[in-house]
N, C-alpha and C positions, 0 to 999 in steps of 0.2 A: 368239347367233343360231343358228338350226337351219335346217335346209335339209332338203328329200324329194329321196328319190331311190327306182330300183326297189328293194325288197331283194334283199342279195346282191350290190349293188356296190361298195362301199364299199372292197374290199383293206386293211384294215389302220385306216383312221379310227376317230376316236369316233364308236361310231354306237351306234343303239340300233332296233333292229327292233321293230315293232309285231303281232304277230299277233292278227286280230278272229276268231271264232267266235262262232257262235251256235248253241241247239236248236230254235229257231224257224224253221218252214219258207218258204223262199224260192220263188218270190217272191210265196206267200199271205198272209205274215206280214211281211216282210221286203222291199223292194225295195230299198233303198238304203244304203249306208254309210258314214257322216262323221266323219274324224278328226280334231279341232281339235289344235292345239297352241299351250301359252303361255309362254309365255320368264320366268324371274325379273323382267322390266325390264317385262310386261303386254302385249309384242305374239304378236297370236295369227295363227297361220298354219289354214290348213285344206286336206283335200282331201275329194273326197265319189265315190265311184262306183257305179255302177247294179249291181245282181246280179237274178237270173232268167236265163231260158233265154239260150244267144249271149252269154252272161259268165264269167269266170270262176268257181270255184264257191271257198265258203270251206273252207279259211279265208283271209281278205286279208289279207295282208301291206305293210308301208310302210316303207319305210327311214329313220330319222331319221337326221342328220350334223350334229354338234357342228361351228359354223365357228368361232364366237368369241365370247369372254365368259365370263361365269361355267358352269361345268357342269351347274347345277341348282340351284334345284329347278325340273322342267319340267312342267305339269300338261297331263295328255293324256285327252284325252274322246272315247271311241267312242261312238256314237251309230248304232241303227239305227228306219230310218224305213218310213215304209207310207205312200204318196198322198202324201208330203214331209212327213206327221207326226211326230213322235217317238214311238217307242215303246217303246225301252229305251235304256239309255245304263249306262255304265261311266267313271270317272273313273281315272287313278294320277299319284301324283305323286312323280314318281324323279329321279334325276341319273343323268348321263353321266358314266363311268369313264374318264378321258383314255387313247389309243391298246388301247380293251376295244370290241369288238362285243357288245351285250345282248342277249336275246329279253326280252321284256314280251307276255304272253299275258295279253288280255283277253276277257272273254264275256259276249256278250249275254244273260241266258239269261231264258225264259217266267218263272220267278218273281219277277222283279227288275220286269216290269209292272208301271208302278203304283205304286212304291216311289220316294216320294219323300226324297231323300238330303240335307242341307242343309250348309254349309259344307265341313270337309275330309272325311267321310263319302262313301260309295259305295255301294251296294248288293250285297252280297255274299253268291248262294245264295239268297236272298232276305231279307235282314237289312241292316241299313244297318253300315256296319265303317269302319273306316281306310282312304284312299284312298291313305295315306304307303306307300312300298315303298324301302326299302332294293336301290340299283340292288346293294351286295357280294349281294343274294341272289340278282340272276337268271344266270340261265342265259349259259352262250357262246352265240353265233346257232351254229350247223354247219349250216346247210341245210336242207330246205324241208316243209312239216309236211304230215301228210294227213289231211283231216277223217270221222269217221264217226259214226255216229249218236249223238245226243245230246252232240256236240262232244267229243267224247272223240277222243283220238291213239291211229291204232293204228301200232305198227310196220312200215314197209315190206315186212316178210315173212308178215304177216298176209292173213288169208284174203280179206279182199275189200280188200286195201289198194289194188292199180288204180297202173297207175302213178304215179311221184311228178314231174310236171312241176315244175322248181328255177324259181325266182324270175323273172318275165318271160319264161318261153316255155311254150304251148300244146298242145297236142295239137287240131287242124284238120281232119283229113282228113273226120271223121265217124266213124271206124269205134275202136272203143276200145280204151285198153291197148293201142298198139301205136308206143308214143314220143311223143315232143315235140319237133317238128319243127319250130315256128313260135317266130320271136320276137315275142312281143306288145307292143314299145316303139317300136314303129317307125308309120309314117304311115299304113303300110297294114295294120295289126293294132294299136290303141291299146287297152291294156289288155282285150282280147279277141281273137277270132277275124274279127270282121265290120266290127269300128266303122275306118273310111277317116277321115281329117283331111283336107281339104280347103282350097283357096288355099293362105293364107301360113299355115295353124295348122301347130304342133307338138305330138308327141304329148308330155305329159307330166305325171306319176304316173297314168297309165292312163286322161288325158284329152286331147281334141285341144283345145288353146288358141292 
């Protein structure tokens, strides 16, 4: 069993962070982004959120948390959409390192259009590959990425890096590069700046339900 949460909360869990990127421009190319997930036993979870202006920008981040069961193998599908189309998608299929936090970076990327991938196959750069990922190769999570052009990570002390808002909170005011002052997990900020939950919803994975 897996469970979502924001990334970055987790303290010490199995977890395993998802980071999506894309070089495809939002939100001409891109509006939406859906991350399935499927457990060894075939139940799949999912979460899906809006990008374009008044959203957070990518890269998007989702926290996966091992509750119980086997560790893996857990097959996890980014998927980005246009008009609630498919447009590209990315597959991996990893396990969970008992009491390890993971990063798992996936990317949408413009050549992968099109490319269709069939059983354990992915689309990689634009070439169909292995979707298998050995979870001993990823990364420790330590905190929270910044996108720039052509999905590429530039260092926090890079020239146009902008500040780096950590996992569920915002920069609101309007006015830029000048902190993150908002938590975006709450009822009157759900996975953005603007979006309110309303009635009995609760905000959560950056949706009011």
């Amino acid at each position: 069993m897996v469970a979502f949460l924001a990334a970055g909360c987790g303290g010490g869990a199995t977890e395993i962070i998802v980071a999506v990127d894309s070089d495809l421009s939002v939100p001409d190319e891109l509006d939406q982004l859906r991350i399935e997930v499927t457990s060894p036993e075939g139940e799949m979870r999912g979460s899906i959120a809006d990008l374009g202006p008044g959203q957070a920008p990518l890269p998007r981040t989702l926290g996966l948390v091992h509750e119980h069961g086997p560790l893996g193998p857990f097959t996890i599908r980014a998927v980005g959409l246009l008009d609630m189309g498919i447009v590209v998608e990315q597959r991996a299929v990893t396990s969970f390192l008992r009491g390890k936090r993971l990063l798992l970076e996936m990317e949408l990327l413009e050549v992968c259009d099109g490319v269709p991938c069939g059983g354990e196959a992915t689309c990689i750069a634009g070439a169909c590959g292995s979707a298998a990922i050995d979870p001993g190769t990823l990364p420790p999570w330590d905190g929270p990425l910044v996108r720039s052009d052509g999905g590429q990570r530039r260092d926090a002390g890079g020239a146009d890096a902008g500040v780096m808002c950590g996992a569920g909170t915002a920069d609101c005011d309007g006015r830029p590069d000048n902190g993150c002052e908002t938590d975006i997990t709450t009822r009157d900020h759900c996975g953005d700046c603007t979006t309110v939950c309303r009635g009995s919803d609760r905000c959560t994975d950056g949706m009011c339900m």
